[in-house]
C-alpha positions in Angstrom: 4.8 34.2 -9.6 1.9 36.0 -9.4 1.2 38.0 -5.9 -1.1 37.7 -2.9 -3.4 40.8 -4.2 -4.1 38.5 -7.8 -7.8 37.9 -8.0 -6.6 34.5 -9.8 -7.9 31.3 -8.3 -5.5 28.6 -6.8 -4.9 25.6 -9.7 -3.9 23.0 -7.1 -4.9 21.6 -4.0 -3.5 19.8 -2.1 -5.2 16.9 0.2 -3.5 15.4 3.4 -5.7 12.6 4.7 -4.5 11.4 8.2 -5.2 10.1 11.2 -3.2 9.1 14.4 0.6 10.5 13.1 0.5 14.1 14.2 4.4 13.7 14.4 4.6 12.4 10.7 1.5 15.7 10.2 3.7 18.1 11.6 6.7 17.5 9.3 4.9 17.4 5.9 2.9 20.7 6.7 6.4 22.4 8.4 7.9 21.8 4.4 4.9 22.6 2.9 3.0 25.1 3.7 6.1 27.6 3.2 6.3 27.0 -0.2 2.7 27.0 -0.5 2.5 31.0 0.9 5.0 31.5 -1.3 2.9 30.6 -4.4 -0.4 32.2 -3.5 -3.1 32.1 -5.0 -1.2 29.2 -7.0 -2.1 26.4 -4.5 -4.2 25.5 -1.4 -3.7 22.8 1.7 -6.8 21.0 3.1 -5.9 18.4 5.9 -9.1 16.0 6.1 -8.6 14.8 10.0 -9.9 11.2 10.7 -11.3 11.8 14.1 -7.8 11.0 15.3 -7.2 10.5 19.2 -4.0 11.6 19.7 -3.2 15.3 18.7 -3.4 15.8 15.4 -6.7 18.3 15.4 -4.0 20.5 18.1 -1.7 20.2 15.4 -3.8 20.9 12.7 -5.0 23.9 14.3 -1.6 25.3 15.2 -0.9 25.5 11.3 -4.0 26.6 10.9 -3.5 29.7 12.8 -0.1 30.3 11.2 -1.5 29.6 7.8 -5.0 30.8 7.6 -5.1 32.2 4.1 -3.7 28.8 2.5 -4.4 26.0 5.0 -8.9 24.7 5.6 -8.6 21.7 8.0 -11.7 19.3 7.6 -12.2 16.8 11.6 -14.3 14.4 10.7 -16.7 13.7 13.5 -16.6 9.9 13.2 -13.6 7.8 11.8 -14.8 6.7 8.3 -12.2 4.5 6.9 -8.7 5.5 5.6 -10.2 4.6 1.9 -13.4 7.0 2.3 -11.2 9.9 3.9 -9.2 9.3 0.5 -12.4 9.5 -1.6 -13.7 12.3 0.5 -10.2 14.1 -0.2 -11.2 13.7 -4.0 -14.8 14.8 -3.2 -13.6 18.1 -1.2 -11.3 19.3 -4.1 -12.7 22.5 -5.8 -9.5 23.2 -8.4 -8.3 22.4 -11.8 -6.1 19.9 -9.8 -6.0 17.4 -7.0 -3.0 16.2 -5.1 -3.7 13.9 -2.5 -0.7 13.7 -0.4 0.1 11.2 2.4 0.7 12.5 5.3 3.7 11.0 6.4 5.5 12.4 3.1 7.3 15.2 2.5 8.2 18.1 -0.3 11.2 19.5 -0.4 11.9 23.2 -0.4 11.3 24.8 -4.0 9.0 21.6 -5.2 6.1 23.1 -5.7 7.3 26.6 -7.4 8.7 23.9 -9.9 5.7 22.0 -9.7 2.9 25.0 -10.4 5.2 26.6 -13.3 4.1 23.8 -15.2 0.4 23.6 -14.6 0.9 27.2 -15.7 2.6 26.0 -18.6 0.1 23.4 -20.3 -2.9 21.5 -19.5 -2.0 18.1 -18.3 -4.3 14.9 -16.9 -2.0 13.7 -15.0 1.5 14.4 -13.7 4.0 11.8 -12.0 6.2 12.5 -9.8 8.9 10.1 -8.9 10.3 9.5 -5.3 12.9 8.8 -3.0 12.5 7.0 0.3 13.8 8.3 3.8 14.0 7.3 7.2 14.0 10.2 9.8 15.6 13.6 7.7 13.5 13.5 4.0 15.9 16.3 3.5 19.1 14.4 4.4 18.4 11.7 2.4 17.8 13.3 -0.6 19.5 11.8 -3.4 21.0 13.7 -6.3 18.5 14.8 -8.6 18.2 13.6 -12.1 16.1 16.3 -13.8 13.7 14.8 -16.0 10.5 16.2 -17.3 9.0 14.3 -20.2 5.9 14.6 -21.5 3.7 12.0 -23.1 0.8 12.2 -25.5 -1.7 9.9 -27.1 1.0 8.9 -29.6 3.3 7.3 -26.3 1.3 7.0 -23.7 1.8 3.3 -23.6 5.6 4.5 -23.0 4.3 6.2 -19.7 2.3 3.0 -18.6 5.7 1.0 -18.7 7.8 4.1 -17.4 5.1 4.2 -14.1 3.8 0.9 -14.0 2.4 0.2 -10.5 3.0 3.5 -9.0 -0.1 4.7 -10.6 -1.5 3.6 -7.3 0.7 6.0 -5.0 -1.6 8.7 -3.8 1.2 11.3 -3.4 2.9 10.4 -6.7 -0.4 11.7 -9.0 -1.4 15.0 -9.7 -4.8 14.5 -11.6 -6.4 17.3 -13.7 -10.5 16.9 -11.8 -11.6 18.7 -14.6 -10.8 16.3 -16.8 -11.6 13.1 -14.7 -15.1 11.6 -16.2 -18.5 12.3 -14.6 -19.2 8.7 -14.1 -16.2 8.2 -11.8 -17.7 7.6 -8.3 -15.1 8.2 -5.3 -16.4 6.0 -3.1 -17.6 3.1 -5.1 -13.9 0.9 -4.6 -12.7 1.8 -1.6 -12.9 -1.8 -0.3 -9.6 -2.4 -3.4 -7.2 -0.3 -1.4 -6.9 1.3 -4.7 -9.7 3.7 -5.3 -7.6 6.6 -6.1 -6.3 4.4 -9.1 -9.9 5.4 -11.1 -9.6 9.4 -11.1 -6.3 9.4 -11.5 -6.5 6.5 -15.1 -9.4 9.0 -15.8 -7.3 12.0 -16.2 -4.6 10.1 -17.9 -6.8 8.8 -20.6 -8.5 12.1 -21.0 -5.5 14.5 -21.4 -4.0 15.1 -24.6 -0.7 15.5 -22.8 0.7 14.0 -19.3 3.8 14.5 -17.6 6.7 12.2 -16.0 9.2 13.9 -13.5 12.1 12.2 -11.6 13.6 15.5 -9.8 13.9 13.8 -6.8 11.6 16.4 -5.3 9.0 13.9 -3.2 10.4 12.0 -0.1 8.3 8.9 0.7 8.5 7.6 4.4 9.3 4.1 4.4 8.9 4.0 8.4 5.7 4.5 8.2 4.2 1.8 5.7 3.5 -1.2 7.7 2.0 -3.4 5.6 -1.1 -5.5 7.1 -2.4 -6.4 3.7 -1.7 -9.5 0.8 -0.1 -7.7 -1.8 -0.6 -10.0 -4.5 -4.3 -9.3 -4.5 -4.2 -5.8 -3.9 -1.5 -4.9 -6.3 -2.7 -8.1 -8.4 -6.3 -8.6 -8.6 -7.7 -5.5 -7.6 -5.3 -3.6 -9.6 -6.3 -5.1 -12.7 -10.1 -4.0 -11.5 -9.6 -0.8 -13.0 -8.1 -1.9 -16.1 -10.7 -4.2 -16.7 -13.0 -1.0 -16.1 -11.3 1.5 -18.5 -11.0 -1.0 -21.2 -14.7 -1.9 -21.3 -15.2 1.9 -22.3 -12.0 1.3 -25.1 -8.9 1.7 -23.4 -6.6 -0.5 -25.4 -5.9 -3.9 -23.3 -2.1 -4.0 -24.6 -2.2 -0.7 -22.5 -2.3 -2.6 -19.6 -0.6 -5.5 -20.7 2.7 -3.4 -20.6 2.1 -2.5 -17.0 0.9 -6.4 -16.1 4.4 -7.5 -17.7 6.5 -5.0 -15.7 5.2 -6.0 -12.4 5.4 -9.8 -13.0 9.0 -9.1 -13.7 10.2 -6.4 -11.4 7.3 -6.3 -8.5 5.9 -9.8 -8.0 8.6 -12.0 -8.1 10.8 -9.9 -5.9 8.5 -9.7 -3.3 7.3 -13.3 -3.2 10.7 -13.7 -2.8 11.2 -11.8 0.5 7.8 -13.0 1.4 9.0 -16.3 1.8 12.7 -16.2 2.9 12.0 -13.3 5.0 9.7 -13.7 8.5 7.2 -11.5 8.9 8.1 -9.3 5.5 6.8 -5.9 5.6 3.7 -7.7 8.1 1.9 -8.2 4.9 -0.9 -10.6 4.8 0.1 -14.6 4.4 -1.7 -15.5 1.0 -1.5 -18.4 -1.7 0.4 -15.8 -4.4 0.1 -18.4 -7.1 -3.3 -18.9 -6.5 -4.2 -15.4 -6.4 -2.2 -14.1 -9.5 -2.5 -17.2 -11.8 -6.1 -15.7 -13.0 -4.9 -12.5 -14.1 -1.1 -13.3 -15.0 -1.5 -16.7 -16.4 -1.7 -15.0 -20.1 1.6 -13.3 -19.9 4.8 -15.6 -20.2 6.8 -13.4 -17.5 4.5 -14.8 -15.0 5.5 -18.5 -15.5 9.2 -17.7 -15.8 9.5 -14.7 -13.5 6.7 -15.2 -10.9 5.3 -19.3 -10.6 9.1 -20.4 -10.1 8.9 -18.4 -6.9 5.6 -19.4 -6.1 6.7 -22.7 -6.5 10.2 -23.9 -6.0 11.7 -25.1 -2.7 12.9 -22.6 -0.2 16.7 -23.7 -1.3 16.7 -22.8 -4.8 14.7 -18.9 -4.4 18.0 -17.1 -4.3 19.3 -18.7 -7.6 16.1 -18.0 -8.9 16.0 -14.5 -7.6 19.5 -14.3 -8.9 18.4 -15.1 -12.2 15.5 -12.7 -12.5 17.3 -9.7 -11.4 20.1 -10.6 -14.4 17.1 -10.8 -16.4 15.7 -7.6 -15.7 19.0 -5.6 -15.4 19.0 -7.3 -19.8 15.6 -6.4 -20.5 16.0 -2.5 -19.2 19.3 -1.9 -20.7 17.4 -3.4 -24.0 14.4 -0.7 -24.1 
């Protein structure tokens, strides 16, 4: 790795929006920003504080005295909206690449050496990293790693889109080559979707010749820390599909996103209609009409009406043979690809 006196610039940085979990802040930057001293000028940390009211800005500074040549924190004097700290995240990103990381989630020790040595290696748009979910140690629950690293070009690309699916979405899952993201993108112009990161980060996809997939178990997601409050069929749903309908007006093939439309009527949608209604209060996500909402966008594909409207529809006593049936279903169709 190259040393502290190289005049080379960093090639990542990394972007923790927060607000209001200084407790969740203080574990992601204790894993962190170790590794990150470790491979400077390789990488850089900028924590974009929501005007939080707890003691995240003490926090923040604390690291920020520790690790002043790596760490720029960014208070924001009013509270703009998670979405627009997320955009502004984007906006405050000066390297080849962006990594917006949640702040509740966590990189395990010797991640990011891993993670840089292949920046280093080749230019890619975007690079996937798969996680694992913990509750209290990230480190503890680690699962045993499974060491895959494929890359995808133009040629299977539409491999990638099935292999990632709706996790295109997941902030901390994406690193996104900015250079290559298109001029036209605007940061803030969706952040009422829940989903505007999904625009840069399709933008770098499409452009790079060459993206990467890795499932190293090197990314711990909180799962305490998701509560929900929205209806997930139109986030992950309709406004979703907004940015598919955006990248194939400028010629993004549409069976593109047919693949991931498919995979989530199969393994995301009917699943969590199914908890939704058999389970009170499901992750405290919004009460919505799913049927209703998905009908318009997955009425074309056949999974819907065998995978999705039966759980939309049927009576209460007949989900779990249903649910049964579609997780036999699914357990044939991925031992079939």
């Amino acid at each position: 790795m190259p040393t502290q006196t190289t005049a080379q610039r960093p090639i990542l940085t990394i972007a923790i929006p927060t607000y209001n979990r200084s407790h969740y802040l203080r574990q992601c930057l204790e894993t962190l920003l170790p590794q990150v001293v470790v491979s400077t000028p390789e990488a850089q940390v900028l924590v974009l504080n929501n005007n939080s009211t707890d003691d995240t800005a003490e926090i923040a500074a604390e690291f920020l005295v520790r690790f002043p040549r790596c760490l720029k924190v960014i208070n924001n004097p009013a509270n703009i909206g998670a979405d627009a700290n997320i955009a502004k995240c984007f906006s405050e990103i000066n390297t080849q690449y962006g990594w917006i990381f949640g702040d509740d989630d966590v990189l395990v020790p010797g991640a990011l050496d891993i993670l840089v040595s292949y920046l280093r290696k080749r230019e890619y748009g975007v690079v996937h990293i798969r996680s694992y979910s913990y509750k209290g140690d990230a480190l503890k629950a680690r699962k045993a790693p499974k060491g895959r690293y494929e890359e995808y070009t133009s040629d299977n690309i539409e491999d990638m889109l099935y292999e990632v699916a709706d996790m295109f979405s997941f902030i901390s899952g994406n690193i996104f080559n900015k250079s290559l993201v298109p001029p036209y993108i605007n940061p803030y112009e969706f952040i009422w979707t829940r989903y505007n990161q999904v625009q840069w980060v399709f933008g770098a996809l499409f452009s790079g010749r060459t993206n990467l997939l890795i499932d190293d178990a090197l990314l711990a997601v909180n799962n305490e820390g998701n509560s929900g409050g929205y209806p997930f069929s139109k986030i992950f749903g309709t406004n979703y599909n907004l940015f598919f309908d955006q990248y194939e007006r400028r010629g993004i093939p549409r069976r593109y996103f047919d693949t991931i439309n498919r995979r989530m009527a199969r393994e995301l949608f009917a699943p969590l209609i199914y908890f939704a209604r058999t389970v009170e209060n499901f992750r405290n996500y919004t009460p919505e009409d799913h049927f209703t909402e998905l009908n318009p966008t997955y009425g074309r594909y056949w999974e819907f009406w065998v995978f999705v409207a039966p759980m939309c529809k049927l009576p209460k006593a007949l989900l779990y043979p249903h649910f049964f049936l579609i997780r036999m279903l699914n357990r044939l169709y991925r031992l079939a690809r």
